[in-house]
C-alpha positions, -999 to +999 in steps of 0.1 A: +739-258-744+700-255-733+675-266-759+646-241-762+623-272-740+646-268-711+650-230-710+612-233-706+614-259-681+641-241-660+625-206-661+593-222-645+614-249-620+615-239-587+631-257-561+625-249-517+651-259-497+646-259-455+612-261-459+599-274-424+584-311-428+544-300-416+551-273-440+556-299-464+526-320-453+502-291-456+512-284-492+518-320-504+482-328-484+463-297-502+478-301-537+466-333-535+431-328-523+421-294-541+450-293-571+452-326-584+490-330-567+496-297-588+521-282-566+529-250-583+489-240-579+491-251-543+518-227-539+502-196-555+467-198-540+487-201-507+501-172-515+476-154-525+455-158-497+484-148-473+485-118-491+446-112-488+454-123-448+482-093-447+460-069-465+430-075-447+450-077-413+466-038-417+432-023-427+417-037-392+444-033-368+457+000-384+427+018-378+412+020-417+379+001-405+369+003-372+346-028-361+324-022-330+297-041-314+261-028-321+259-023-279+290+001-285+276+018-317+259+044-301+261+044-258+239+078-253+208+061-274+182+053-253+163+019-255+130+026-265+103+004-252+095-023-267+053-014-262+063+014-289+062+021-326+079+047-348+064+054-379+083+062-409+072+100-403+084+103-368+048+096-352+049+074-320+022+048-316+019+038-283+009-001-273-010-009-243+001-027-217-024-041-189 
């Protein structure tokens, strides 16, 4: 019969089996650097920001934001020269090359 301590302890136990051995390292190595050898928080932020990875990875490659260099943004716009100003009402001051 469980004592009300280990039914706590069991519901938050959890034990990985076939975990590769770098696998291992990297969680063992971060725990200990960022968690304070807490390997349950290692665990979660890992997962967590695998899930941010995944989310982030559909919206880009599925179309939902499209990314394009600022050469690409607009290919009909004309460079304008650099000896010219535009005004904030559409006048063009003209520099003077000699």
């Amino acid at each position: 019969m469980e004592t009300p301590v280990q039914k706590v302890v069991n519901k938050n136990k959890l034990s990985i089996s076939r975990i590769p051995a770098w696998a291992k390292d990297v969680i063992v190595g971060r725990a200990e650097e960022e968690f304070c050898g807490d390997y349950g928080m290692c665990v979660a932020q890992i997962v967590r920001e695998a899930n941010e990875y995944d989310c982030l990875k559909r919206k880009f490659f599925n179309g939902e934001y499209k990314v394009k260099l600022l050469n690409e943004a607009n290919p009909d716009e004309k460079k304008k020269p650099e000896d010219e100003i535009r005004t904030g009402n559409g006048r063009v001051i003209k520099g003077g090359n000699k």
